[in-house]
N, C-alpha and C positions, 0 to 999 in steps of 0.2 A: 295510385301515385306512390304509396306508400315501399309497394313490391317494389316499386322500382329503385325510391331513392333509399332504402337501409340496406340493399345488396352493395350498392356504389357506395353507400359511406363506412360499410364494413370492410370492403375491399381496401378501397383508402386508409383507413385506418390502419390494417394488417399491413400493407404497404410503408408506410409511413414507421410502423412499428421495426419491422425489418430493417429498413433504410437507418433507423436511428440505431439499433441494437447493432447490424454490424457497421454502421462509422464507428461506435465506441471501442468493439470487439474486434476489428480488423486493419481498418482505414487509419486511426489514431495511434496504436503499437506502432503499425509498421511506416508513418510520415513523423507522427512528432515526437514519441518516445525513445524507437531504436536508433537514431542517427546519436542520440546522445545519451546513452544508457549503455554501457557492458561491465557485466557484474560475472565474476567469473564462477560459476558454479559449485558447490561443497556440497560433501556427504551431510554436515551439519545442518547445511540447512535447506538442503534437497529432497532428505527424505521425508519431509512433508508431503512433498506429490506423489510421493508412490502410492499407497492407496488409491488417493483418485485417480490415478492415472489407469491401475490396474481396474478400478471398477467400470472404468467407461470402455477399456478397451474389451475386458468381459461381457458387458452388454453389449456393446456395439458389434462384436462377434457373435452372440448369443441371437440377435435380432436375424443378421444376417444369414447364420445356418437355417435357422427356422425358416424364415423368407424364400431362400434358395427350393429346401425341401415342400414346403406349402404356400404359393404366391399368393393366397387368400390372407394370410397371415397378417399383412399390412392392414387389412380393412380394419380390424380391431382397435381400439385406442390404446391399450396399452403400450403395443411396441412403437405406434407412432409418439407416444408422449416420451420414451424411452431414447429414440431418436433426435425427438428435438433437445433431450434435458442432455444428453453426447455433443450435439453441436453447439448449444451452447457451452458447453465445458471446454469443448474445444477449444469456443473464441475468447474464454478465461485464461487457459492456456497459453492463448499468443496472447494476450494482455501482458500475463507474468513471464512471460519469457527472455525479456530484458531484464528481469529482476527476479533470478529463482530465489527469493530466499519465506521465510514461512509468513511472513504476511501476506503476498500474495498468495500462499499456498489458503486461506481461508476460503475464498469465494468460489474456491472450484470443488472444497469440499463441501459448500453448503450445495452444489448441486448434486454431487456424485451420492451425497447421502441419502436420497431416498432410491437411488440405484441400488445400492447396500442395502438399506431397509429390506425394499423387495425382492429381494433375490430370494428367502427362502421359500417365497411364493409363487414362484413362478410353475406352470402347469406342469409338472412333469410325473414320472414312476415316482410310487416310495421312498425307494434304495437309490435317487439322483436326487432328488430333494433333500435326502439325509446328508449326500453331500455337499452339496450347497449349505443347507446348515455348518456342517464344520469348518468349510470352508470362509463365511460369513463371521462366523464365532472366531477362528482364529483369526480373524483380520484385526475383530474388534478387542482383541486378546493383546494383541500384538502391541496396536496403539497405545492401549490404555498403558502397558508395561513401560512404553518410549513414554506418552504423558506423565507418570508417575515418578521415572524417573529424572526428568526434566524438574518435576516438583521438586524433589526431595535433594537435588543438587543446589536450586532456588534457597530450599529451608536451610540451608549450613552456612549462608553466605550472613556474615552479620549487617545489620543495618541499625539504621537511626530514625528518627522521625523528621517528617518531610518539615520545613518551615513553616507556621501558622502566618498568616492566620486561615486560608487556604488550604493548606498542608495539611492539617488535622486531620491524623488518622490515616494516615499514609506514611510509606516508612520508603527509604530507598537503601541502597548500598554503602556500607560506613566507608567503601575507599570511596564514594562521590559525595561526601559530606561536606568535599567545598560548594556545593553548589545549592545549597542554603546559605552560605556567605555572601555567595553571588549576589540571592534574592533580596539579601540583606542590606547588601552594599548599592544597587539599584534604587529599593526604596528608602534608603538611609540620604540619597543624594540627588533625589528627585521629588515633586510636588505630588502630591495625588490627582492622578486624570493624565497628568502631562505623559505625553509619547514617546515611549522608546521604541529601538530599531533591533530585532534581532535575527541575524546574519550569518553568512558565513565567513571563513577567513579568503576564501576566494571563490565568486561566485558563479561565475561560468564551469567550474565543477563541483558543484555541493556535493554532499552527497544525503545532506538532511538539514533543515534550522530547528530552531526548539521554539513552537508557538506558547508552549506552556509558560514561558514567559509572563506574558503576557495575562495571564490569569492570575498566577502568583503575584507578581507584582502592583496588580491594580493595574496597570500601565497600560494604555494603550498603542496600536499600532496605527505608525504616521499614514500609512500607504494599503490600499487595499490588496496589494499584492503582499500577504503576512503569510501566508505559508507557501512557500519557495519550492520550485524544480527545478531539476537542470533546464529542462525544456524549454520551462517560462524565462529564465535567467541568460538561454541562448539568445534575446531579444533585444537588441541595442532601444528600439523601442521603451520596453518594459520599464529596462536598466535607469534610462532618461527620466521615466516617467517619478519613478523613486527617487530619485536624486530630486526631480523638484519639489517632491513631499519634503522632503528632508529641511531642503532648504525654505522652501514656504513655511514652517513650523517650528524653524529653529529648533532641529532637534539636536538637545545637546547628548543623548545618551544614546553608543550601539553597545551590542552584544554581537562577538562575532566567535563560532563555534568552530574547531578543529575536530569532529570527529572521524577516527580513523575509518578506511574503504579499501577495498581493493580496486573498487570502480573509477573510471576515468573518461574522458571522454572520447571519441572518436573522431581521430585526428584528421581523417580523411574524409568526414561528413562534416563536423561540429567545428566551426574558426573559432577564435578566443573571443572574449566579450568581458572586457574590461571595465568598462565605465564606471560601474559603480564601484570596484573594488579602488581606482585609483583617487574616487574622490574622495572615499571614505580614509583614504594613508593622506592623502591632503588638508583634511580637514575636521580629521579626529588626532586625537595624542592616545598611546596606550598608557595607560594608567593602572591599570593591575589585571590577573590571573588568576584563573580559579580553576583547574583541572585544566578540561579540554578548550574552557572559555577565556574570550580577551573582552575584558569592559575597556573602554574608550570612551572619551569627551571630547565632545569641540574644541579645537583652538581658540 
């Protein structure tokens, strides 16, 4: 009995696995991400995916020449595991492709990395694995030089310490130094525990909120929907749903952030979704400014 039922619940399982891995990696980019996401791509913060880009297309070449020259080649696990760690990178790739910028550039380099690892090992002559060496070494060459100096541009910028009591030990940029006033001004004019909202200045296109709020302040959030997408925010639903937090809890405090984007939405997929943004001009007052932030109170 046994033969029988671990072949089908492996099978299922692998199934199930697949089916879940590309709804995330395919299905989900291209229904609920790209209708409302374009971010228009930069050298700055593009070349993050060059690496991986270059190491999956290097293996995925590499697999295929050998495959082509020896079809026994496949039986092995290596170029099969080398295969699957390419298409998932692939389905990283359409993930971030609404969004080049180097956050997503991370999850596609934790795959490609042991691509890189391996490559001075791969079977070949002496004098071709010596190149590969070099060529592995200068990859790793390269980065580290773009990391370092990303660091040491980081190091010149002066900064302050973050607000306590939270803050401790954490420093930010002394031109965002109003935003420890901010955190100040939040818990200076609200109860400990009581709920704040933090927003954006219009929410059908964010382009980020700031959950850190919420830490800093003590404060909590009214509504389970506390870290925002445009996605989630396309959802007259959603929008409703916040607004009755809002209102079920007398929330006297939002936070509504302006931070700049070139991204916008897609006029042609994406309609507007106002709701909450009109309730929040109806039944907040602006009250002060802190950088990119608008604190508001209830009427």
């Amino acid at each position: 009995m046994a033969l029988i039922v671990l072949p089908i619940f492996g099978g299922l399982f692998w199934a199930a696995g697949i089916a879940a891995i590309s709804d995330q990696l395919v299905v989900f980019p291209a229904t609920a991400l790209a209708p409302h996401y374009v971010l228009r791509p930069s050298w700055a913060e593009g070349r993050w995916f060059v690496v991986p880009a270059l190491a999956i297309v290097v293996a995925g070449v590499g697999v295929a020449v050998r495959a082509l020259r020896d079809h026994r080649y496949l039986i092995y696990d290596n170029p099969r595991l080398i295969i699957v760690l390419c298409l998932f990178a692939l389905g990283l790739f359409n993930y971030a492709r609404v969004r080049l910028d180097r956050f997503h550039a991370w999850p596609i380099m934790m795959v490609a990395a042991p691509l890189i690892a391996a490559a001075p090992f791969i079977p070949a002559s002496l004098s071709r694995r010596g190149r590969i060496v070099a060529v592995v070494t200068t990859v790793f060459v390269v980065n580290m030089v773009l990391a370092f100096d990303m660091l040491a541009a980081k190091a010149r910028i002066p900064v302050v310490p973050l607000a306590p009591p939270h803050g401790i030990g954490i420093t930010i940029p002394e031109a965002d130094a109003s935003y420890n006033d901010l955190v100040l001004a939040i818990m200076g004019s609200t109860r400990a525990g009581e709920p704040i909202f933090s927003g954006s200045v219009r929410h059908d296109g964010l382009f980020g909120t700031d959950v850190l709020l919420y830490f800093l302040t003590e404060r909590p959030a009214p509504t389970r929907y506390y870290e925002l997408n445009r996605g989630l925010m396309a959802s007259e639903t959603v929008q409703a749903q916040i607004i009755d937090a809002l209102e079920r809890q007398s929330v006297r405090t939002v936070v509504l952030v302006d931070w700049p984007s070139s991204e916008s939405p897609r006029p042609s997929r994406a309609r507007s979704v106002t709701l909450l943004d009109d309730y929040i001009r109806t039944h907040y007052r602006h009250v002060a400014r802190f950088g990119h932030y608008e604190l508001g109170k209830r009427r």
